[in-house]
C-alpha positions in Angstrom: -6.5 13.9 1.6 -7.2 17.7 2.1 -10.5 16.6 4.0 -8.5 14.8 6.7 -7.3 15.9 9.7 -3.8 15.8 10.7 -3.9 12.4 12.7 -5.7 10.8 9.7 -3.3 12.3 7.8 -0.4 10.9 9.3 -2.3 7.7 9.3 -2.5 7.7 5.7 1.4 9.0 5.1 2.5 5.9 7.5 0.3 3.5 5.4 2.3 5.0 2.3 6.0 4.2 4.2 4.5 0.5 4.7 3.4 0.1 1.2 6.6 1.6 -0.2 8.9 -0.8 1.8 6.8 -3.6 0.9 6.9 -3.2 -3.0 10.4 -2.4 -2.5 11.6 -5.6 -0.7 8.6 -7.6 -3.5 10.6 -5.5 -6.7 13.8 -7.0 -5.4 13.2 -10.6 -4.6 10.8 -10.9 -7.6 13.1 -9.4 -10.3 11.3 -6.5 -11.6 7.3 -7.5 -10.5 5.7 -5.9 -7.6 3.4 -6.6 -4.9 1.7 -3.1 -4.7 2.0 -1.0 -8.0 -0.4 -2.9 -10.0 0.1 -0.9 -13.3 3.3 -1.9 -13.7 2.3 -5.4 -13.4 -0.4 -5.0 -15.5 2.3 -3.7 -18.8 4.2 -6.4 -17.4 1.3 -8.8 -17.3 0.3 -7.5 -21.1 4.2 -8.1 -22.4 4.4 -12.0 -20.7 1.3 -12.9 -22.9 2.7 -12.1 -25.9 6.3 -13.9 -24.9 8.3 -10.6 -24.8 9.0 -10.7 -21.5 9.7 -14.7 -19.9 7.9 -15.0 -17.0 5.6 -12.4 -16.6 2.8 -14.3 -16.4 3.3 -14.3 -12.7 2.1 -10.8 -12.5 -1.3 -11.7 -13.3 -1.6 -14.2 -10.0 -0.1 -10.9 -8.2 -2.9 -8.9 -9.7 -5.4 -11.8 -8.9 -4.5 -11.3 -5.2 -4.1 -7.8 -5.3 -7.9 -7.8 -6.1 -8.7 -10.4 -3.6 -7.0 -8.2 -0.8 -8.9 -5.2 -1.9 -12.0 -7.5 -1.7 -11.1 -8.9 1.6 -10.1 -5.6 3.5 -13.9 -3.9 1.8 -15.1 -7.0 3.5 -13.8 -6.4 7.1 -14.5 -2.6 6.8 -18.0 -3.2 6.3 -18.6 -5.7 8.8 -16.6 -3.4 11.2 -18.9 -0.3 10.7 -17.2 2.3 12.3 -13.8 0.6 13.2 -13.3 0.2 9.5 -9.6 1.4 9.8 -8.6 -0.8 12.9 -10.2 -3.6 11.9 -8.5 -3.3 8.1 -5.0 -2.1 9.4 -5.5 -5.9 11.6 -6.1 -7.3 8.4 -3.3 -6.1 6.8 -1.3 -7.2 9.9 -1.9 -10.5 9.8 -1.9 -10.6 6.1 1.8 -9.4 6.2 2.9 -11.3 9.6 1.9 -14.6 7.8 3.6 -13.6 4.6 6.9 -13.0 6.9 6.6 -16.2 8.3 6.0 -18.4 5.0 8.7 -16.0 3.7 11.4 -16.9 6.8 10.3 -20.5 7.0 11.4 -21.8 3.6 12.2 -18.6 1.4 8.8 -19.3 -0.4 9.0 -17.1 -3.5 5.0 -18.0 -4.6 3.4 -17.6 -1.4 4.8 -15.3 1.0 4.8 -12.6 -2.3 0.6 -13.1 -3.3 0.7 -12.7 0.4 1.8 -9.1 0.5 0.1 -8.3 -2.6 -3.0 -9.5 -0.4 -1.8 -7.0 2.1 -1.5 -4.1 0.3 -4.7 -4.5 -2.0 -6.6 -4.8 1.2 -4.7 -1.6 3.0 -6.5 0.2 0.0 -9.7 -0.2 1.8 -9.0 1.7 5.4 -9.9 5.4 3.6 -13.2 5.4 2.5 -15.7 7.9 2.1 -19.4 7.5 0.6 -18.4 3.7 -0.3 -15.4 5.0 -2.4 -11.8 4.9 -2.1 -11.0 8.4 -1.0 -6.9 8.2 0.2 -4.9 5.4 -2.3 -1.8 4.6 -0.8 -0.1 2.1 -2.7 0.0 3.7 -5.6 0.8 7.1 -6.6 -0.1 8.0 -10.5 -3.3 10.1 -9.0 -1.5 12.0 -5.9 1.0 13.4 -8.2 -1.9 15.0 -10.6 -2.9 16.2 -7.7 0.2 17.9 -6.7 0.2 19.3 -10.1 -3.2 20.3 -10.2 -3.3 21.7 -7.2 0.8 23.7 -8.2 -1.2 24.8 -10.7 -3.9 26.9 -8.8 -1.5 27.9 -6.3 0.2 29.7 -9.5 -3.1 31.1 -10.7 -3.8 32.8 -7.0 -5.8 30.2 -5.6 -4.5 28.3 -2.2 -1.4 28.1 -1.9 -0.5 24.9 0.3 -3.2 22.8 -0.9 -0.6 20.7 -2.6 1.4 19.6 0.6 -0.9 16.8 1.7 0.0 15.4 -1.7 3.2 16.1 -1.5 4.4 14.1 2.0 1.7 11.0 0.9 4.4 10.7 -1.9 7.3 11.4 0.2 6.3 8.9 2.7 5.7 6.1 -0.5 9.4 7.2 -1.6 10.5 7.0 2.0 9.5 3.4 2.8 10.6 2.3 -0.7 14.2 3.5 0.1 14.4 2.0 3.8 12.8 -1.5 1.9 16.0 -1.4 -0.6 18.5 -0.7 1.9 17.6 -3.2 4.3 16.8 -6.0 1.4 21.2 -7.1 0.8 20.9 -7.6 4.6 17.5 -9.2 5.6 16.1 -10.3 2.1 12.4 -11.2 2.9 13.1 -11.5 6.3 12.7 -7.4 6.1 8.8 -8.5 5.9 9.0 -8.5 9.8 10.3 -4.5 9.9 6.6 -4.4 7.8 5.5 -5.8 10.3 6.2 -4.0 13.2 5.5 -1.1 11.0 1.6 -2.4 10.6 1.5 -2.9 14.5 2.4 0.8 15.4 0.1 2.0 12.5 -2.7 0.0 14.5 -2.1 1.3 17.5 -2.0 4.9 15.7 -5.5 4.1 14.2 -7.1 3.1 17.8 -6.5 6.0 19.1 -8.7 8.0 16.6 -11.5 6.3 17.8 -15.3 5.5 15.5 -15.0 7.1 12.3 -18.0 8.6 10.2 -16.8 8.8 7.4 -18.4 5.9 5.3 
């Protein structure tokens, strides 16, 4: 996150907001499951074998297309080159704006919900650097250690902002998660088009950056 500069950064802090109000407005409808946050439906997944918790078997098809996403936004990157984070954040556009659309039509509670897991496990894939991941932002286990590890050399005189990046990529998660339960008693699913929108400026945002080189 530190590496990036302060467009990219705000890039990666807007993707953040989207994935938080997505897994919000997915938490809600689905009772407890998410669309983003994979480890909690992976406990949740572990607990609806055994028969603790009815009906969490559904996590593991939100897993499955959680994975699939992440498979299909690598794909696009790579065969984008260069425009790996405009042609992903279309990806995850259309991902979603299909997902809103199977979610408005008939309230689909299968479908329009693998759909934004789709989204999001592919949005994983528009930071990458020497073929790895290098900016998660649907989940948030790994910024916050490095909030704390990097707290903890600000303490010990090393930098002492280097934890700020961190820091707002969380914020921004928390942000979008907070606007996605707020607007949810109002818009249920519907709220998927607000994601939507959201996607659309974040595109924009990422054309204007131009050819990356960081692959």
């Amino acid at each position: 996150m530190r590496r990036y500069e302060k467009r990219q950064r705000l890039l990666a802090i807007g993707l953040a907001a989207l994935a938080g109000f997505v897994d919000a407005l997915g938490f809600l409808k689905l009772g407890g499951l998410f669309v983003s946050f994979m480890s909690g439906n992976s406990t949740r997944f572990a607990a609806g074998i055994t028969g603790v918790v009815p009906g969490s078997l559904f996590a593991g098809a939100l897993i499955a297309a959680f994975v699939g996403g992440v498979m299909a936004g690598e794909t696009v990157g790579r065969l984008a080159g260069r425009r790996r984070k405009q042609a992903v954040l279309a990806f995850v556009l259309v991902a979603l704006a299909i997902a809103s659309a199977t979610a408005t039509r008939g309230g689909d509670l299968v479908l329009a919900p693998l759909l934004m897991a789709v989204a999001m496990g592919s949005a994983n894939a528009v930071f990458q650097r020497d073929g790895e991941v290098s900016v998660g932002v649907t989940y948030m286990t790994g910024t916050l250690v490095k909030i704390g590890q990097h707290l903890t050399t600000a303490f010990a005189g090393g930098p002492r902002f280097a934890w700020v990046p961190y820091l707002l990529l969380w914020l921004g998660l928390i942000g979008g998660a907070t606007a996605g339960a707020a607007v949810f008693p109002i818009l249920d699913l519907k709220a998927l088009w607000i994601a939507v929108a959201l996607a659309a400026l974040l595109l924009v945002g990422a054309a204007t950056l131009g050819t990356s080189h960081e692959e």
